[in-house]
N, C-alpha and C positions, 0 to 999 in steps of 0.2 A: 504494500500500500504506500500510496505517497505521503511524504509528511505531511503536505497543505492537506490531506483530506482529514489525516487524522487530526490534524490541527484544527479544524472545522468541528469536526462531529464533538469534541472536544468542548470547544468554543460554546457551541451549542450546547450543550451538554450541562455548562455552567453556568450560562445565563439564564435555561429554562429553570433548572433542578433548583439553581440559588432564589432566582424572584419567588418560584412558588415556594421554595422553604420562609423566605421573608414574609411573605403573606398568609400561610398557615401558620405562623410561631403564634400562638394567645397574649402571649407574653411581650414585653418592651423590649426589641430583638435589640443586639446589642451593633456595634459596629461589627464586628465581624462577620457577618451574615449577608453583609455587602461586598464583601473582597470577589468570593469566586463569582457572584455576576460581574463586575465592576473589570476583573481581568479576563472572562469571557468577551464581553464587547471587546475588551483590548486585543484580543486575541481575533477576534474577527475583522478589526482595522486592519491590522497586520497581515492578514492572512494573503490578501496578495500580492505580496512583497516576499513570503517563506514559499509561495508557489513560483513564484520568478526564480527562486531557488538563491537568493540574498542569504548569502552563508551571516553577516551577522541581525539580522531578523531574524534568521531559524534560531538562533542564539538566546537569543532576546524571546522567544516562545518559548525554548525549553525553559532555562529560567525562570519564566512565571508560570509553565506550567510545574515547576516543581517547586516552588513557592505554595502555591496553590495545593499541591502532594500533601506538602509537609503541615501547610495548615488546617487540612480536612481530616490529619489521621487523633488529631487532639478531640476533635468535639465527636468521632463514633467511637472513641473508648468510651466516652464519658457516658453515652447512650445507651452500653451495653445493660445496664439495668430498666431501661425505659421502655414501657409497653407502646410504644409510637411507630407504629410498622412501616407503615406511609415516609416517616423522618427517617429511620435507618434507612431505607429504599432509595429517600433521593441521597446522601449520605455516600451509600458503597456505589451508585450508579459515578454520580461525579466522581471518587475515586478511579474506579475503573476503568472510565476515560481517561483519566490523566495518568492513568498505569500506561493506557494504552499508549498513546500520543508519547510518553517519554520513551517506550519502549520502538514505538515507529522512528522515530530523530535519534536515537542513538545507532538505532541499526542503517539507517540512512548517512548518518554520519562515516560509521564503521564503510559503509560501501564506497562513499565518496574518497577515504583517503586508501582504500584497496586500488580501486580506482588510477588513483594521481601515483603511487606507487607504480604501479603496473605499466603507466606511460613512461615512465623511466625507465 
């Protein structure tokens, strides 16, 4: 798969899953609740700029796509006791995405410098 795609589905992925977790919280969501949409739109500006294949915008994706990794794995520990099926749901989906998408750009990366090698 290409990066830009997975970068997309990704993108998407944080902007639906984050708005509607902001919008079902009862509670006074806090700021954090807006980062993974907030870097999904970003990720979708960007995106045809990582499809042009701009080695430092794919950069700049991975980056906040693992930013975004790292700050999603804090609030589903915290869930683990929460009967909230619908919140774990969106939760491990946007995970998932961003497992993906890191794992698509790293191995894209991996091929680009086999690649530049091999022309040598």
């Amino acid at each position: 798969m290409k990066p830009y795609i997975a970068n997309l589905i990704n993108a998407i992925s944080l902007l639906v899953f984050g708005l509607w977790q902001y919008f079902a919280t009862t509670t006074e969501p806090s700021f954090a609740v807006f980062l993974p949409p907030a870097v999904g739109f970003i990720l979708i500006l960007i995106n045809w700029n990582v499809k042009k294949e701009d080695k430092v915008w794919a950069h700049i994706a991975v980056i906040l796509t693992l930013f975004v990794y790292i700050g999603l794995i804090n609030p589903l520990t915290k869930l683990t006791g929460v009967n909230d099926g619908l919140t774990i749901m969106r939760e491990v989906i946007m995970l998932v995405t961003n497992t993906f998408a890191l794992i698509v750009f790293v191995l894209s990366f991996i091929n680009v410098r086999r690649n530049r090698k091999a022309e040598n």
